[in-house]
N, C-alpha and C positions, 0 to 999 in steps of 0.2 A: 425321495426328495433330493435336489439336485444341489448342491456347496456351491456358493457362488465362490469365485476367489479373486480378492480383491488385492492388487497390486499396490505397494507404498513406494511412494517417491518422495525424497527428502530434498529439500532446498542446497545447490550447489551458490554459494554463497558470491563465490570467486567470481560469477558470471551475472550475477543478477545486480540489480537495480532497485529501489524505493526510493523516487524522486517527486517532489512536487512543485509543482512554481503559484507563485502567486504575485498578480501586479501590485507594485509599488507607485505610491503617489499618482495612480494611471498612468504615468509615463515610462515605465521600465518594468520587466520581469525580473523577481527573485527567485531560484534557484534552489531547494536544499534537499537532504536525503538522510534518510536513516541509516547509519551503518553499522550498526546492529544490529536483526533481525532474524525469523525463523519462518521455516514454511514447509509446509507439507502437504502432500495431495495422494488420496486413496482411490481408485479406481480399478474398472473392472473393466475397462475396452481400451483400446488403443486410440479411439480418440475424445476421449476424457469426458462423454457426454453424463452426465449425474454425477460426475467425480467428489469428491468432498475436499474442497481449499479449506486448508486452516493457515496463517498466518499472524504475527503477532511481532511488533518491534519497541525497542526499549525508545524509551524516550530523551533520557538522557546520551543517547548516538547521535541526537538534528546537529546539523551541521550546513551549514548554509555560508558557508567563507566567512563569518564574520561573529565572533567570539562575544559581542555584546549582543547582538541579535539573536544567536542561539540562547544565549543565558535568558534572555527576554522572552522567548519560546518558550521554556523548559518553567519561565514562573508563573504565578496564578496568574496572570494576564490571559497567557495560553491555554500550555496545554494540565501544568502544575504538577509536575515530575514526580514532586517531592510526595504526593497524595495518590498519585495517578501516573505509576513507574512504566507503562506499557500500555501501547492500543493494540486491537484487535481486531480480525476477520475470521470469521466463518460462514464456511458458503450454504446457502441454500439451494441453490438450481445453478446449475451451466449448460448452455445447449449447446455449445460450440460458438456462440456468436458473442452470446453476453452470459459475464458470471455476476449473478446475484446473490447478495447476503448481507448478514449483520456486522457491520461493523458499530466498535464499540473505543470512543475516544470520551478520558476522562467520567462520568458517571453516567453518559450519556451511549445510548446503542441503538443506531438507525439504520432500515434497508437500504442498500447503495447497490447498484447497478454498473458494472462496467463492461467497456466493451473490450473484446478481447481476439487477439489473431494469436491462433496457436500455429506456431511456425512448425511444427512436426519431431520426429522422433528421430535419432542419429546415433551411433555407435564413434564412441570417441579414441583416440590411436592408444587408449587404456583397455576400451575395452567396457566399459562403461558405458550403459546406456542411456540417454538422457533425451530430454523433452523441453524446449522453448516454447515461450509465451508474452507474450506485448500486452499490457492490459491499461486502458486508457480511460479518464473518465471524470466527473470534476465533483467536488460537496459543498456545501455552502458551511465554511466554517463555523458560523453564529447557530448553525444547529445542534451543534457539538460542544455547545459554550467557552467555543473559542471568542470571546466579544468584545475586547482590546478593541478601542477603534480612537482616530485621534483625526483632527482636519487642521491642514494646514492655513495660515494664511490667507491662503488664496481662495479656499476653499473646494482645495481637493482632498480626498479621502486618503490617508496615508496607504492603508490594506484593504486591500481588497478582499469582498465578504467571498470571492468564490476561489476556490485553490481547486486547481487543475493536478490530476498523478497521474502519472507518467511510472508504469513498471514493468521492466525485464527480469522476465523468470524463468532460469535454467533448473532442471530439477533432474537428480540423479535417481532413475531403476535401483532399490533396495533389494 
């Protein structure tokens, strides 16, 4: 019977990215990111086809330039920090094109789909081998019982139900 052997790569932290935007009032994107965060990916080929994503970021890290907006994230409005200290990925399939899996925000854990360019593998002047990734893709927050919602005036939507992520992920050969 043959060993497979599966290769771990750990999240280079320095290099990567968890960012999400979401429209404001329709008329403007907000901007914010976790900087806090862990990830790790186990594979058996060089180009990460059934690979296994796991990732996971603290919640209390959003950060979006703006200290009362973050604190309004972080309470039961959103994402409710204080009950629900961390969300979650783990993958189910990557084929190269799109990584699928559960992710899991607040009590809540739904299949998300994103697409992904893996930019390839490089040896860095350490010596160090490492692997980038671009992974794109959008949720509808109210799935996730993110459900804050508030209308202005004029009657526009303050937030928008759908939040766009945007992430760059360098990951170092263990």
């Amino acid at each position: 019977m043959e060993t497979i052997v599966k290769t771990k790569w750990n999240i280079d932290t320095a290099h990567s990215e968890i960012a999400f935007k979401v429209k404001h009032m329709m008329i403007s994107t907000v901007t914010g990111h976790f900087e806090d965060f862990n990830a790790s990916v186990e594979s058996e080929n060089d180009n990460f086809i059934d690979a296994n994503f796991n990732f996971n970021a603290e919640i209390n890290s959003i950060n979006t330039k703006n200290k009362d907006r973050d604190n309004h994230l972080k309470s039961d409005d959103f994402f409710n920090a204080e009950t629900y200290p961390e969300m979650s990925f783990t993958s189910t399939s990557y084929d190269g094109n799109t990584l699928t899996g559960d992710l899991t925000i607040r009590d809540i854990t739904k299949e998300i789909s994103l697409d992904v360019d893996f930019n390839g593998i490089a040896v860095d002047p350490y010596g160090q081998t490492k692997a980038g990734f671009e992974l794109t893709g959008s949720i509808n927050r109210k799935e996730f019982n993110l459900n804050w919602s508030a209308v202005t005036e004029a009657g526009s939507i303050v937030v928008s139900d759908k939040v766009k992520l945007n992430i760059d992920l360098q990951f170092i050969k263990v």
